[in-house]
N, CA, C and O atoms as a MOPAC input file, in Angstrom:
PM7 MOZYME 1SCF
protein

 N     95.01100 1    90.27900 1   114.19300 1
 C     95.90700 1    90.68000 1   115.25800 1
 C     96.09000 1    92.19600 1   115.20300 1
 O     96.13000 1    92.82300 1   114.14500 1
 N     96.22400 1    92.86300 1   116.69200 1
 C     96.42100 1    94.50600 1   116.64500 1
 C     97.68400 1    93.86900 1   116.81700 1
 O     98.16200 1    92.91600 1   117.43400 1
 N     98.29100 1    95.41200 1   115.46800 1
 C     99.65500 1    95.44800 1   116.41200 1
 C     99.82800 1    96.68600 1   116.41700 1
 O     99.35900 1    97.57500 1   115.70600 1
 N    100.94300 1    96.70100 1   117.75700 1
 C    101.70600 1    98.05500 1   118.58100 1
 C    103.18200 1    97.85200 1   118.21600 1
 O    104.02100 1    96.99600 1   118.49500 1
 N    103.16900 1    99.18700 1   117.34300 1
 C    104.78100 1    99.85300 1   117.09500 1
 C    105.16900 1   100.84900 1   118.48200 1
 O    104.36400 1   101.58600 1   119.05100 1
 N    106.33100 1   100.69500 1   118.77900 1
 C    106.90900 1   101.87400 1   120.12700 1
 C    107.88600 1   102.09700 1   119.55900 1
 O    108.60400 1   101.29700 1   118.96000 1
 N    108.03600 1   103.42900 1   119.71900 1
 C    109.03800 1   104.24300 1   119.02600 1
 C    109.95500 1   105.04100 1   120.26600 1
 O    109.41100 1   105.93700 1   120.91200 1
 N    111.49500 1   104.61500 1   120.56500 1
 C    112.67500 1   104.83900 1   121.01400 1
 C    113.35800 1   105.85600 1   121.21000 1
 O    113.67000 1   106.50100 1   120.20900 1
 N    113.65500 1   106.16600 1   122.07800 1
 C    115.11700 1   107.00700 1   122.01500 1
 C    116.28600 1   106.47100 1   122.28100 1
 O    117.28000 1   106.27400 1   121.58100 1
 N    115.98900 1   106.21600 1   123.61000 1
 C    117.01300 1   105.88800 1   124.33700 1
 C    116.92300 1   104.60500 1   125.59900 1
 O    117.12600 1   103.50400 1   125.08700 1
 N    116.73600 1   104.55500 1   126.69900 1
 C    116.84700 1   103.42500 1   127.63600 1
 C    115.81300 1   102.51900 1   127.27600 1
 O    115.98600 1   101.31600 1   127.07600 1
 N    114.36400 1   103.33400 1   127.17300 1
 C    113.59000 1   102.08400 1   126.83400 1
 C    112.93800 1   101.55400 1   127.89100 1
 O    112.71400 1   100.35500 1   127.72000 1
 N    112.46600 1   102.07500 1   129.13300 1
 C    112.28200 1   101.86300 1   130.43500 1
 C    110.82900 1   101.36800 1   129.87700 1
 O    110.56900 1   100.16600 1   129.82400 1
 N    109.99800 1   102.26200 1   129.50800 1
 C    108.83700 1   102.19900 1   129.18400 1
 C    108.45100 1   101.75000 1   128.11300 1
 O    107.24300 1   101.53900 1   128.00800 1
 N    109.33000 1   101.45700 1   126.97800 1
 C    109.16600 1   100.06700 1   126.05600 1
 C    108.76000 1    98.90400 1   127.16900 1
 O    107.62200 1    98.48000 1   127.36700 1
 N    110.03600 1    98.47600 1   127.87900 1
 C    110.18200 1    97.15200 1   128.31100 1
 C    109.15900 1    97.13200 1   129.28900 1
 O    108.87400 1    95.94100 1   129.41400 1
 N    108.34900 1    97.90100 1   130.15900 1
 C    107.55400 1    97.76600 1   130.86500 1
 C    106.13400 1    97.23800 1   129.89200 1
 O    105.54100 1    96.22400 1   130.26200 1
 N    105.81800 1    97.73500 1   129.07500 1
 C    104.85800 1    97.65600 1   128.28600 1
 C    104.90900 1    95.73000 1   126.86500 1
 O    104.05000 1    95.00200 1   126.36700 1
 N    106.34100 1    95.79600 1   126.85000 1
 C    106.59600 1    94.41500 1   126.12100 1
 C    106.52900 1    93.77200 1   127.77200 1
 O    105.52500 1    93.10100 1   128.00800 1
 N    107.10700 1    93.86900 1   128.42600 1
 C    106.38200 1    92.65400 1   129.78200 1
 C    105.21000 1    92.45700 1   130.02000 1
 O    104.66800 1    91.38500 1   130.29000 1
 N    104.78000 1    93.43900 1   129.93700 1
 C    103.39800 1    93.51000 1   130.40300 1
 C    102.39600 1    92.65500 1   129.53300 1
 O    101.51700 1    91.92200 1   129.98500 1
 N    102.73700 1    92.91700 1   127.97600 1
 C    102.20700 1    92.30300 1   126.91700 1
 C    102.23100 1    90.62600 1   127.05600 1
 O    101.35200 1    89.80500 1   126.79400 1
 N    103.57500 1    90.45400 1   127.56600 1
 C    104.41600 1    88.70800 1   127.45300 1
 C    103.33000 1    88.30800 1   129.00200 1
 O    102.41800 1    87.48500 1   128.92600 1
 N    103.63100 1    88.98200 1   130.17100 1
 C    103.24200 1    88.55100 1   130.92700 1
 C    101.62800 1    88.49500 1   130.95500 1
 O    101.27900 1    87.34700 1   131.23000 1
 N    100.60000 1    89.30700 1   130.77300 1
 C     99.72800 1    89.34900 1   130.79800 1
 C     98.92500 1    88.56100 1   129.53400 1
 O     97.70000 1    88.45300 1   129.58200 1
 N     99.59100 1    88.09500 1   128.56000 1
 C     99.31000 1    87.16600 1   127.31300 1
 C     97.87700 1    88.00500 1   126.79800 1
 O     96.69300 1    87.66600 1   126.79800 1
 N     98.73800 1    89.54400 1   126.26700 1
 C     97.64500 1    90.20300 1   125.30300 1
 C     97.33600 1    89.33500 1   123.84700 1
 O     96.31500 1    89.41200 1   123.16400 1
 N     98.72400 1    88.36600 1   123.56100 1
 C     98.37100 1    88.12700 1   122.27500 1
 C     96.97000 1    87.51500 1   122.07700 1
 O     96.03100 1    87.84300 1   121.35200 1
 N     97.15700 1    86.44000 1   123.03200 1
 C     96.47300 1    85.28500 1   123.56000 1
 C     94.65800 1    85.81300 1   123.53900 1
 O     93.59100 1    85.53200 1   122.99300 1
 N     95.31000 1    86.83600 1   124.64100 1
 C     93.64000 1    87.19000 1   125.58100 1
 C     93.12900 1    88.26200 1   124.93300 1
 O     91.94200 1    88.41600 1   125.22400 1
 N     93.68400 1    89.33400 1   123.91800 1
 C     93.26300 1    90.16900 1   123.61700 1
 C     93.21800 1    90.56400 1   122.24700 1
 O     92.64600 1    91.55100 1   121.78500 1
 N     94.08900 1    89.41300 1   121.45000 1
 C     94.86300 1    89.91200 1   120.20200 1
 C     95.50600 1    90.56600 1   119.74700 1
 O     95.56000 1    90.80100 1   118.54000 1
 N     96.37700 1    91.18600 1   120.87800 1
 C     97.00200 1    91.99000 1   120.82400 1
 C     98.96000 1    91.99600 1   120.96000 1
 O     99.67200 1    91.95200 1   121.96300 1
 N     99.26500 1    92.05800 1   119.70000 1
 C    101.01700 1    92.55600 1   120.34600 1
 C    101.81700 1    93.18000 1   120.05000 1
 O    101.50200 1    93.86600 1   119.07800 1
 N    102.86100 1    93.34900 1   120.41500 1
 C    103.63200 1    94.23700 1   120.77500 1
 C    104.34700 1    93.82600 1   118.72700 1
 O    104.72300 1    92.67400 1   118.51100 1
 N    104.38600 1    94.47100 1   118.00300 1
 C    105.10800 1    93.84800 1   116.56600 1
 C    106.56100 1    94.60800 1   116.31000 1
 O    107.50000 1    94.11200 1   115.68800 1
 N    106.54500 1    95.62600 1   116.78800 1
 C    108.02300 1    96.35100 1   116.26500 1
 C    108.13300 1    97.15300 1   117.43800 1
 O    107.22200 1    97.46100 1   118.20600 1
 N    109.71500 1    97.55800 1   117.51900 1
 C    110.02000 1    98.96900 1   118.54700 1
 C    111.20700 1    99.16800 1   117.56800 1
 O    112.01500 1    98.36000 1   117.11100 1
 N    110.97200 1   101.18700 1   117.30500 1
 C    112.04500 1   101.54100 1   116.16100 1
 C    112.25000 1   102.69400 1   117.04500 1
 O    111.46800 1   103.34500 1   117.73800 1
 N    113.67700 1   102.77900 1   116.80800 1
 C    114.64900 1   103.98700 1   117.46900 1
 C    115.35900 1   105.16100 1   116.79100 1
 O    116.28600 1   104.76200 1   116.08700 1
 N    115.24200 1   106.15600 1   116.79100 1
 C    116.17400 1   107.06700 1   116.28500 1
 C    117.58100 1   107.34600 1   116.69900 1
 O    118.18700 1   108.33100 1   116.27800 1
 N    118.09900 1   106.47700 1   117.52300 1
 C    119.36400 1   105.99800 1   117.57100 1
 C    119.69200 1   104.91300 1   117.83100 1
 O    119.11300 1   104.17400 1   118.62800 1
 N    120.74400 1   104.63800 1   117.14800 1
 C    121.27100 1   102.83400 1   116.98400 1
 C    121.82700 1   102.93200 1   117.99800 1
 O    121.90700 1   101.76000 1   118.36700 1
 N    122.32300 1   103.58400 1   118.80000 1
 C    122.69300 1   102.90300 1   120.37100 1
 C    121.87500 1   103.04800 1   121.69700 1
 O    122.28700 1   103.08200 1   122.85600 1
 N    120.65200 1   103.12200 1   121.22400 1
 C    119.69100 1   103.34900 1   122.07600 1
 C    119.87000 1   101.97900 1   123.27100 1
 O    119.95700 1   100.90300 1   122.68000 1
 N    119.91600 1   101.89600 1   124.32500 1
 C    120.04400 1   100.64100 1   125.28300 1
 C    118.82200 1   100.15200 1   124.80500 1
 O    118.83200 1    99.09000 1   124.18300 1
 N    117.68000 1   100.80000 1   125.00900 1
 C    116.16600 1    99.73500 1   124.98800 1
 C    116.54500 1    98.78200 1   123.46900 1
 O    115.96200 1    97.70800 1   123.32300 1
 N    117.15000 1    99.07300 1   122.81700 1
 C    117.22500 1    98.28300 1   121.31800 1
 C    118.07300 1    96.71200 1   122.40700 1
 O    117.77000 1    95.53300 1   122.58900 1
 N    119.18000 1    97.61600 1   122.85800 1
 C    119.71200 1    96.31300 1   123.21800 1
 C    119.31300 1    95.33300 1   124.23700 1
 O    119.72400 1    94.17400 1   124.29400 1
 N    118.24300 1    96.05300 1   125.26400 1
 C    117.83900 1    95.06800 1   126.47400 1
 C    116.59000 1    94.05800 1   125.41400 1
 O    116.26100 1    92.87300 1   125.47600 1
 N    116.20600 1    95.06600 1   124.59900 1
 C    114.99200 1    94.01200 1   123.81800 1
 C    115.92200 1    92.59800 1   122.57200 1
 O    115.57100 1    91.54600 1   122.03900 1
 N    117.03400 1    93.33400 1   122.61700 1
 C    117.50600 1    92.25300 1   121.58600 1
 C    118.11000 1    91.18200 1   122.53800 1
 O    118.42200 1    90.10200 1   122.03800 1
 N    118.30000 1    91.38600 1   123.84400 1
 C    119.19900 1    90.42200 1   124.66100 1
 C    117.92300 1    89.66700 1   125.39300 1
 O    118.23300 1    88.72900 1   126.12700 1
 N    116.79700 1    89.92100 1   125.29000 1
 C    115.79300 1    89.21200 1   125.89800 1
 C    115.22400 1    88.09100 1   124.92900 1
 O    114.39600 1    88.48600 1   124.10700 1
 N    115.65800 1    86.34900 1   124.91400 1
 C    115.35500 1    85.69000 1   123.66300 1
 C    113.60300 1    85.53600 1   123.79700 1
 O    113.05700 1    85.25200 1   122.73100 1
 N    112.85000 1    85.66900 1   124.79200 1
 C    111.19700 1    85.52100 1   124.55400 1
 C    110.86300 1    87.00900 1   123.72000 1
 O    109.87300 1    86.94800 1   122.99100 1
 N    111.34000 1    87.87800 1   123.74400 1
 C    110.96700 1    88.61600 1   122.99000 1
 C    111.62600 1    88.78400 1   121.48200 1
 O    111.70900 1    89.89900 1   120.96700 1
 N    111.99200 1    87.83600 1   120.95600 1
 C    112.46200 1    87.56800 1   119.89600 1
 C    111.52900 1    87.70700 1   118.52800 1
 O    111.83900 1    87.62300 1   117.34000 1
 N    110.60800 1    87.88700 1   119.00500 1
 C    109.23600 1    88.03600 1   117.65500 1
 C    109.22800 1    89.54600 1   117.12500 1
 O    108.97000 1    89.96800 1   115.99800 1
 N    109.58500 1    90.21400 1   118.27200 1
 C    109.11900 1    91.70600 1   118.38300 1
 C    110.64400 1    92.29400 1   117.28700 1
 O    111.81300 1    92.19800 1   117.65900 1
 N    110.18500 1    92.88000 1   115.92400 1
 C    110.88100 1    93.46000 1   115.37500 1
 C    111.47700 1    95.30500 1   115.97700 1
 O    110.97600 1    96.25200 1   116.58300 1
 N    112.84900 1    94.94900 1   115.31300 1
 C    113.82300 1    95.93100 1   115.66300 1
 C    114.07400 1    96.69400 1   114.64100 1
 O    113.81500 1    96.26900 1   113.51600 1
 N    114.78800 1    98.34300 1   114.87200 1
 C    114.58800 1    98.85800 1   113.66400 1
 C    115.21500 1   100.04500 1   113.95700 1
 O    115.08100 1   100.36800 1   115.13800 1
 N    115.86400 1   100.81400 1   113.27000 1
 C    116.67900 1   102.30800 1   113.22000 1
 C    116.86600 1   102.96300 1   112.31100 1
 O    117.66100 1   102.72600 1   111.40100 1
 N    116.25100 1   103.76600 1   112.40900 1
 C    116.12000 1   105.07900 1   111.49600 1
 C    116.51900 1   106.36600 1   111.98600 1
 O    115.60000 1   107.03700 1   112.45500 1
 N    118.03900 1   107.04100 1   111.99600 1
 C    118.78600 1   107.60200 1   112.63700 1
 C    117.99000 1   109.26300 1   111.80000 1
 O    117.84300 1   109.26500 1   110.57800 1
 N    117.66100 1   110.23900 1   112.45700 1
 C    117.01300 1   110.95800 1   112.55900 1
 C    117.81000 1   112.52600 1   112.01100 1
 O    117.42600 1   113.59700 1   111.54200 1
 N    119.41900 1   111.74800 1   112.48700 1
 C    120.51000 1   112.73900 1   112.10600 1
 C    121.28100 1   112.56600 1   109.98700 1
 O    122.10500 1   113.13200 1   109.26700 1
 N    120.41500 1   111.57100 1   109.92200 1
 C    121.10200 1   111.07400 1   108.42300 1
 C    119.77000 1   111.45500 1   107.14200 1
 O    119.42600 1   110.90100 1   106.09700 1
 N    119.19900 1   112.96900 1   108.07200 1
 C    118.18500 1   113.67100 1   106.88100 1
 C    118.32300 1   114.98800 1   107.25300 1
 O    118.76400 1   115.47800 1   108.29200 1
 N    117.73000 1   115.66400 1   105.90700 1
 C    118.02700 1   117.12500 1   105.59200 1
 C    116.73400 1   117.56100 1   106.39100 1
 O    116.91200 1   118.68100 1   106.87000 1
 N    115.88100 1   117.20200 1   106.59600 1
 C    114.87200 1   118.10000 1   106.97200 1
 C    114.08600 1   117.05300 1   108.12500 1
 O    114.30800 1   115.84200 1   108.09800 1
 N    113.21400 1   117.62800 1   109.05800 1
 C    112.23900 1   116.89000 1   110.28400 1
 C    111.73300 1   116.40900 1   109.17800 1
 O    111.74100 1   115.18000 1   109.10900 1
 N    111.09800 1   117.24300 1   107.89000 1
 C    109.78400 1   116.48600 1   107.27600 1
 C    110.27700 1   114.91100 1   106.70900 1
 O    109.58900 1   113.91500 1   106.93200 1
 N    111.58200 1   114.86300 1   105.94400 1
 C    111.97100 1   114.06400 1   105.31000 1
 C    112.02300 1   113.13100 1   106.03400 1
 O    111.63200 1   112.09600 1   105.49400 1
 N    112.45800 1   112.99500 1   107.41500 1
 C    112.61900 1   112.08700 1   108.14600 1
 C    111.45300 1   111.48300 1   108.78900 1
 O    111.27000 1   110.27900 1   108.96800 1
 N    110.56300 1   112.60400 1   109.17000 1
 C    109.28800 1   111.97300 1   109.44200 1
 C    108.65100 1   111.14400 1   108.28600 1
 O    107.84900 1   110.27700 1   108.63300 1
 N    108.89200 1   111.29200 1   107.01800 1
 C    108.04400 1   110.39100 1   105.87600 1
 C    108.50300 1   109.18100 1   105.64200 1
 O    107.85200 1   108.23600 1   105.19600 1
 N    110.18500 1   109.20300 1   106.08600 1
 C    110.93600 1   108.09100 1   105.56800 1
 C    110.26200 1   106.81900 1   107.15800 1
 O    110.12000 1   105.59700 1   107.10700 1
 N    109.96900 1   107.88000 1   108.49600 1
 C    109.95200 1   107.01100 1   109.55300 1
 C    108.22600 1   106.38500 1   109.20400 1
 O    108.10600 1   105.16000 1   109.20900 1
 N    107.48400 1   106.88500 1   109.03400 1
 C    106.10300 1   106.84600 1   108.93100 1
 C    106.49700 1   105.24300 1   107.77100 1
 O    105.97600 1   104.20900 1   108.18800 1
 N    107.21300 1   105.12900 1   106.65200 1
 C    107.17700 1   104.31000 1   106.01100 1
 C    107.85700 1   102.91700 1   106.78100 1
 O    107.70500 1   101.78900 1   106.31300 1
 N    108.41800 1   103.12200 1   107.69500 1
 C    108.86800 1   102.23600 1   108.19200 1
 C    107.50500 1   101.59300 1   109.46400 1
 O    107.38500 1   100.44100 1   109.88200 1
 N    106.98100 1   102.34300 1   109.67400 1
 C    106.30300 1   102.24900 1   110.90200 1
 C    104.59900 1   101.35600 1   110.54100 1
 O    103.95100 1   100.42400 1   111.01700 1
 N    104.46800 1   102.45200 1   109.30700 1
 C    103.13600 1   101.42600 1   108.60800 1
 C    103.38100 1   100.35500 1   107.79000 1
 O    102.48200 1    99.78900 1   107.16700 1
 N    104.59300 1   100.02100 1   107.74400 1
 C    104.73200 1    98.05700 1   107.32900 1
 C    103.88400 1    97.29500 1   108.20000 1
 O    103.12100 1    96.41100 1   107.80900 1
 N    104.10800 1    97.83400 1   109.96300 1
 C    103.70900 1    96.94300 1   110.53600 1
 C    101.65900 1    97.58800 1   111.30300 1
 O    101.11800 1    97.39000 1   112.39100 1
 N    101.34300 1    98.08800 1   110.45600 1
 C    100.00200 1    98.05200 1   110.16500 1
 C     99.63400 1    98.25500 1   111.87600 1
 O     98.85200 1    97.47000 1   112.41300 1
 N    100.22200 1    99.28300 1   112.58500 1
 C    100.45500 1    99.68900 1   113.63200 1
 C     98.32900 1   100.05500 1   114.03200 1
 O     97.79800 1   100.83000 1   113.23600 1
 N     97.65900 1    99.62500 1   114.87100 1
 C     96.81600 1    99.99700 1   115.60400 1
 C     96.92800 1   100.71500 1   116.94700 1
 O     95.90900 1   100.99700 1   117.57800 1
 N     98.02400 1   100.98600 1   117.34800 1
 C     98.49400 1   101.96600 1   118.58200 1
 C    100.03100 1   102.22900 1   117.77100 1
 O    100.69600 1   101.62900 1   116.92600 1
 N    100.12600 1   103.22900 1   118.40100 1
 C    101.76000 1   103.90600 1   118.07300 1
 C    101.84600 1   104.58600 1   118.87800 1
 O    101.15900 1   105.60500 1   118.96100 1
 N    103.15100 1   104.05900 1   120.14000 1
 C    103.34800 1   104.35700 1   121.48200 1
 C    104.78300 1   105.36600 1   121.26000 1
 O    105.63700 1   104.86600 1   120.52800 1
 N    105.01600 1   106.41000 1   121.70300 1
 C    105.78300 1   106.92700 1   122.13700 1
 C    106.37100 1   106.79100 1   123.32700 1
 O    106.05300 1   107.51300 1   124.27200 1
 N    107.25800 1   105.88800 1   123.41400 1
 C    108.02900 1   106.10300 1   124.71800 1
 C    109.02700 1   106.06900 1   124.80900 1
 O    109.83000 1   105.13700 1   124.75800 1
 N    109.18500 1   107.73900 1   125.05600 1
 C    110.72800 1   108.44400 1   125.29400 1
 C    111.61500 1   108.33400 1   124.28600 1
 O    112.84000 1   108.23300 1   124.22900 1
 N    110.38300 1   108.39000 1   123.18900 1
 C    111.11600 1   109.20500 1   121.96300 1
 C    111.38200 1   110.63900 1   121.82500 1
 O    110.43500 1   111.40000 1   122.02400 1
 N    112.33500 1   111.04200 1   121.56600 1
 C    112.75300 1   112.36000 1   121.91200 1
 C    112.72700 1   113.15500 1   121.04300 1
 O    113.51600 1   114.09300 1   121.14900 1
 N    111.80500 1   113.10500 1   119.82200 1
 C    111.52700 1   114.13400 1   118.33100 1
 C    110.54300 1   115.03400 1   118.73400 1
 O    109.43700 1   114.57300 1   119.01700 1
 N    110.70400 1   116.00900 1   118.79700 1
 C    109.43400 1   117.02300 1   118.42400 1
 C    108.61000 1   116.60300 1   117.17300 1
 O    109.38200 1   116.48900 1   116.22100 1
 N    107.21500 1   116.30900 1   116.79800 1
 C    106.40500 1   115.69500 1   116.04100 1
 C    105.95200 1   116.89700 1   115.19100 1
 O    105.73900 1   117.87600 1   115.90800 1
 N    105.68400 1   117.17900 1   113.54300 1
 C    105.08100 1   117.78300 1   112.98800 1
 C    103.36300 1   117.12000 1   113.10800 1
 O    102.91700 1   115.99600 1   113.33500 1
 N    102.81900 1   118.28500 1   112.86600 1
 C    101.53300 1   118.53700 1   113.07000 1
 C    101.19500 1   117.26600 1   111.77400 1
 O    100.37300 1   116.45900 1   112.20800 1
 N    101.58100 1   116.98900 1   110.53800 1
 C    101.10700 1   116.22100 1   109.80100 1
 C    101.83300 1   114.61800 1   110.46200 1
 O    100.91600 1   113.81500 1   110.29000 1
 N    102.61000 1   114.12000 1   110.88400 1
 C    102.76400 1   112.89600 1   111.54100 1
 C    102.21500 1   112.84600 1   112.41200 1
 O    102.30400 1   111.73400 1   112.93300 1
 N    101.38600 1   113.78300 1   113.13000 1
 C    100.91400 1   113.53000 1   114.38100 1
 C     99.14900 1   113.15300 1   113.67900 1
 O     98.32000 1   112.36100 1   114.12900 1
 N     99.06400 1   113.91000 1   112.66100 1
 C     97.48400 1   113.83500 1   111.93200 1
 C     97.42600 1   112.07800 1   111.14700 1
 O     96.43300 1   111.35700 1   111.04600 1
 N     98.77500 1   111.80300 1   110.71500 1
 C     99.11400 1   110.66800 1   110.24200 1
 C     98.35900 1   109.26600 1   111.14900 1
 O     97.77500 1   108.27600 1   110.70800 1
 N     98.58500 1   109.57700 1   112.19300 1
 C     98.18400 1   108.70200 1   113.43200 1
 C     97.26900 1   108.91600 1   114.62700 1
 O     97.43600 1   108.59300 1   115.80300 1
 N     96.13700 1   109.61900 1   113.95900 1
 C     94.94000 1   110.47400 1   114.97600 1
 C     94.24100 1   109.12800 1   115.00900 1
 O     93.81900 1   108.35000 1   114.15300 1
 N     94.28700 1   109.16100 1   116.39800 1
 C     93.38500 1   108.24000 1   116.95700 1
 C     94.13200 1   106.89300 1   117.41800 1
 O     93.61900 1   105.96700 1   118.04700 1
 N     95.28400 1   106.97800 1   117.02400 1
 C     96.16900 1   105.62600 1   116.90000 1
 C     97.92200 1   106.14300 1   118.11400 1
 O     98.84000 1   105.42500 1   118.51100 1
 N     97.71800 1   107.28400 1   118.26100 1
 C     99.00100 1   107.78500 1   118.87300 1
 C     99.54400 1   108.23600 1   120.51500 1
 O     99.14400 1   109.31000 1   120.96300 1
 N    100.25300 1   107.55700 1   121.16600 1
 C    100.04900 1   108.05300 1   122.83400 1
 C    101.34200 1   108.17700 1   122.89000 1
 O    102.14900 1   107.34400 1   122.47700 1
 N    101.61800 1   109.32500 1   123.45200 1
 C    102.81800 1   109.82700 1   123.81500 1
 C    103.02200 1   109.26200 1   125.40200 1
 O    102.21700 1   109.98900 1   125.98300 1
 N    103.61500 1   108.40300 1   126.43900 1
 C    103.86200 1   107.80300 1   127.77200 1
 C    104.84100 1   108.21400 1   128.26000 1
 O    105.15700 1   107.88900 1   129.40400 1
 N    105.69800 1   109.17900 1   127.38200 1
 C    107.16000 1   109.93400 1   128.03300 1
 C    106.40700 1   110.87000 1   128.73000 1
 O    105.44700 1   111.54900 1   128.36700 1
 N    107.00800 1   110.79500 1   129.81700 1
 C    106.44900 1   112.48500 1   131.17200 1
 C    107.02300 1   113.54900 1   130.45200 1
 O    106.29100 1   114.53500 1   130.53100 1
 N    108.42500 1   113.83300 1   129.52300 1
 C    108.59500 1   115.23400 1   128.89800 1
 C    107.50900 1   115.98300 1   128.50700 1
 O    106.55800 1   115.70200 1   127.77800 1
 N    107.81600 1   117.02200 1   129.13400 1
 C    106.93600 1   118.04400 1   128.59200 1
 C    107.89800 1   119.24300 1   127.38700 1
 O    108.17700 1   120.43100 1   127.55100 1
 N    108.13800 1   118.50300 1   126.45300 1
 C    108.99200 1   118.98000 1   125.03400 1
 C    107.81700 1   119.93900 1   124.50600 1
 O    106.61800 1   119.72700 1   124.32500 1
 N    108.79900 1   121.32200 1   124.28900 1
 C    110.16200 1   121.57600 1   124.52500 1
 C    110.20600 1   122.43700 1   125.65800 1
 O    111.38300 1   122.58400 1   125.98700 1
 N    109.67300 1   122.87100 1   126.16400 1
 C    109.30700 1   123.55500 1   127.40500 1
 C    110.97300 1   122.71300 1   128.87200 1
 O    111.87200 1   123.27700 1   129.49600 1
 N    110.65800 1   121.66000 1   128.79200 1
 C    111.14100 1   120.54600 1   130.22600 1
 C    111.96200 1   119.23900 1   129.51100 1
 O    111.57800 1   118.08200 1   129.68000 1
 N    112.98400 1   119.54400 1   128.80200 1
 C    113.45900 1   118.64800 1   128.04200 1
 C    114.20700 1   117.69900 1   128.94300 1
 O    114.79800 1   118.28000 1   129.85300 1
 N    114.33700 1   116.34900 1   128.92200 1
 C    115.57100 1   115.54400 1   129.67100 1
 C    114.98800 1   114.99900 1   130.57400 1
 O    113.78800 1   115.26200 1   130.49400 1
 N    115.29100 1   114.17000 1   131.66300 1
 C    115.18100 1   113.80500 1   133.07800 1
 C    115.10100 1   114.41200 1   133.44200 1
 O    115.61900 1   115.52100 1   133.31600 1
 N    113.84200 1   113.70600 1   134.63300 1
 C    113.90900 1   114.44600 1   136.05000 1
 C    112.70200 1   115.63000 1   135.66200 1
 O    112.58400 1   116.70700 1   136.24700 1
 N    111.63400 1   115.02100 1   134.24400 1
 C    111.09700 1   116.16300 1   134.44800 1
 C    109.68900 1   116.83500 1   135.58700 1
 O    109.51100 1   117.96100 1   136.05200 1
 N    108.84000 1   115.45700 1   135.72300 1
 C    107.82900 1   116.11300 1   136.78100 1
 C    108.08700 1   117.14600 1   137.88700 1
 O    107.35000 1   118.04500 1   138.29300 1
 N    109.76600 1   116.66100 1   138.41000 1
 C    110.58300 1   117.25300 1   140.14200 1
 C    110.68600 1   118.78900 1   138.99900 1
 O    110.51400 1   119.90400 1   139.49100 1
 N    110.94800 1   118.63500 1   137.65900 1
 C    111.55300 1   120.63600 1   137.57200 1
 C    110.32300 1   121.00100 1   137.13800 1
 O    110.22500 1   122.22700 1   137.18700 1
 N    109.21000 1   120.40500 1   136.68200 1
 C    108.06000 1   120.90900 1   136.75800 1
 C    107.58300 1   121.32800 1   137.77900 1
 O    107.30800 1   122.52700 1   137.82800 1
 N    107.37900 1   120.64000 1   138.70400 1
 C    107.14100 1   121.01500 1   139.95800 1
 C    107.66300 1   122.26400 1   140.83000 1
 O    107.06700 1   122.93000 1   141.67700 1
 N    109.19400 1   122.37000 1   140.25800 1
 C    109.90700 1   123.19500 1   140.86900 1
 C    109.50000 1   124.53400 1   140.42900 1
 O    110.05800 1   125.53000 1   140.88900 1

């Protein structure tokens, strides 16, 4: 089985599009493929809670690793990386996780890593970014 870790911030729009898509389209099934964890850097992230209030997605592990309870990006990136390769991740989706990435977590996951948030960090931080790009 592949599995796909997605990593959180906040609403989770594009988690849940991507766990539907998985449920509905039966990647497990047809492709071997699923969705195994979504971990957040904040515990009140909504997407934690629309995925915990959905009982078919009950397989898909949950997880928080608060980003503000370390001394350094690096520390936190090593402690998150350990959480993330339990689940023997073959994609590692970013969506609308809101960390700026060191160059070694990003090398951590070459070939394995897609960023799906439209931010263009740090340049266009927040909502609404394509319309102030544009602008």
């Amino acid at each position: 089985m592949k599995n796909i870790v997605i990593l959180i911030s906040g609403a989770g729009s594009n988690m849940a599009a991507i766990v539907q898509a998985a449920h509905q389209q039966g990647w497990r099934e047809h492709l071997g493929v699923q969705v195994s964890a979504v971990i957040s850097n904040k515990s009140d992230a909504p997407g934690l809670t629309w995925l915990q209030t959905h009982s078919e997605f009950s397989c898909i592990q949950t997880d928080v690793l608060e980003h503000t309870q370390f001394e350094s990006r690096e520390a936190f990136e090593q402690a998150l990386i350990q959480r993330i390769d339990v689940h023997a991740p073959h994609l590692l989706a970013l969506a609308g996780f809101m960390r700026i990435l060191t160059p070694a977590f990003v090398r951590h996951y070459t070939g394995r890593l897609i960023n799906i948030h439209p931010s263009l960090l740090p340049a266009l931080k927040g909502l609404h970014t394509h319309q102030r790009a544009i602008d």
